[in-house]
C-alpha positions as CSV (number, residue, x, y, z in Angstrom):
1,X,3.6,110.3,222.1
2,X,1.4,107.3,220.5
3,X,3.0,104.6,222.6
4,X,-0.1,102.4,223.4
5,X,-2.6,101.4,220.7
6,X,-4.1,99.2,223.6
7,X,-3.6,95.8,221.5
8,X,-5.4,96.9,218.5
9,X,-4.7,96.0,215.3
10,X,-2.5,98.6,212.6
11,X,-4.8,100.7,211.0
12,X,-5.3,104.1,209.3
13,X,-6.8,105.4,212.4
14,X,-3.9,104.5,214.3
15,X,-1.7,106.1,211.6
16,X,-3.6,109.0,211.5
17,X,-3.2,109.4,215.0
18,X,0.5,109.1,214.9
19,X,0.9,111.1,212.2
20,X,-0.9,114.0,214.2
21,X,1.8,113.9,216.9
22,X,5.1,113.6,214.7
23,X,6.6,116.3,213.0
24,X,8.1,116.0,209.6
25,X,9.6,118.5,206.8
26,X,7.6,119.0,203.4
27,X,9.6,118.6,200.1
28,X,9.6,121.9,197.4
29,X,6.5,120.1,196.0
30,X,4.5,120.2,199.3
31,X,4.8,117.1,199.5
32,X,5.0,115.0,203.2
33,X,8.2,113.3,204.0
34,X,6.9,111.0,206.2
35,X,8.8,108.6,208.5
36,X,10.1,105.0,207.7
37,X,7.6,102.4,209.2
38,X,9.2,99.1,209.9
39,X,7.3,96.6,210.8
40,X,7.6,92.7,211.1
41,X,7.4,91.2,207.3
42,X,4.1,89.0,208.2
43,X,2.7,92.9,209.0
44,X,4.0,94.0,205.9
45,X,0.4,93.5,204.3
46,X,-1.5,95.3,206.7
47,X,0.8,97.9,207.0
48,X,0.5,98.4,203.3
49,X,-3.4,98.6,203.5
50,X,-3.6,100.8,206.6
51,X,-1.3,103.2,204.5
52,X,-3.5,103.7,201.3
53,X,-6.5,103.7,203.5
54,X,-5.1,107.2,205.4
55,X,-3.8,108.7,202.3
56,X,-7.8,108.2,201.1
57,X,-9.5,109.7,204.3
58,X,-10.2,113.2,204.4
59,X,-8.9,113.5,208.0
60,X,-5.4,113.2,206.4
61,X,-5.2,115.5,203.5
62,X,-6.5,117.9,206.5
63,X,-3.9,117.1,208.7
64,X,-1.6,117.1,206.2
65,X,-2.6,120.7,205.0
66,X,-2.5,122.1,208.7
67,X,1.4,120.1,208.8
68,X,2.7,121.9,205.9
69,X,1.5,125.2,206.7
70,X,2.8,125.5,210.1
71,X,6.1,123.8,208.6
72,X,6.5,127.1,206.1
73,X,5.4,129.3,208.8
74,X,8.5,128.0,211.2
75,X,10.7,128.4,208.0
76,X,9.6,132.0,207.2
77,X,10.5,132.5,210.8
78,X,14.0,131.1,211.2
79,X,16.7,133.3,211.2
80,X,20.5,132.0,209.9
81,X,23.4,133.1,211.9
């Protein structure tokens, strides 16, 4: 787990890297519901930026794509009992 960004500073790498090891569910759009960042409010700002700047990079809608289809794969594959 992403537990030590080794005092740098919030940014869409660091997201992105986060993102990579969390797992999250897809709405019936396909679209990411992605965890709750709280953050202190004078980060608020950055944390803002960083967040339009990984939903722009090409490493995310990647990522993203690889999430979702491994997310309907496990739900094709569970069973209800």
């Amino acid at each position: 787990m992403l537990n030590d960004c080794k005092g740098q500073k919030l940014s869409s790498d660091i997201l992105l890297r986060l993102f990579e090891e969390l797992e999250f569910d897809f709405d019936e759009a396909g679209q990411p519901n992605l965890p709750t960042l709280v953050c202190h409010p004078q980060l608020k700002e950055t944390a803002e930026r960083a967040l339009r700047e990984v939903e722009q990079d090409p490493r995310y809608t990647e990522l993203m794509l690889l999430k979702r289809n491994k997310y309907y794969a496990q739900k094709r594959t569970r069973r209800l009992l």
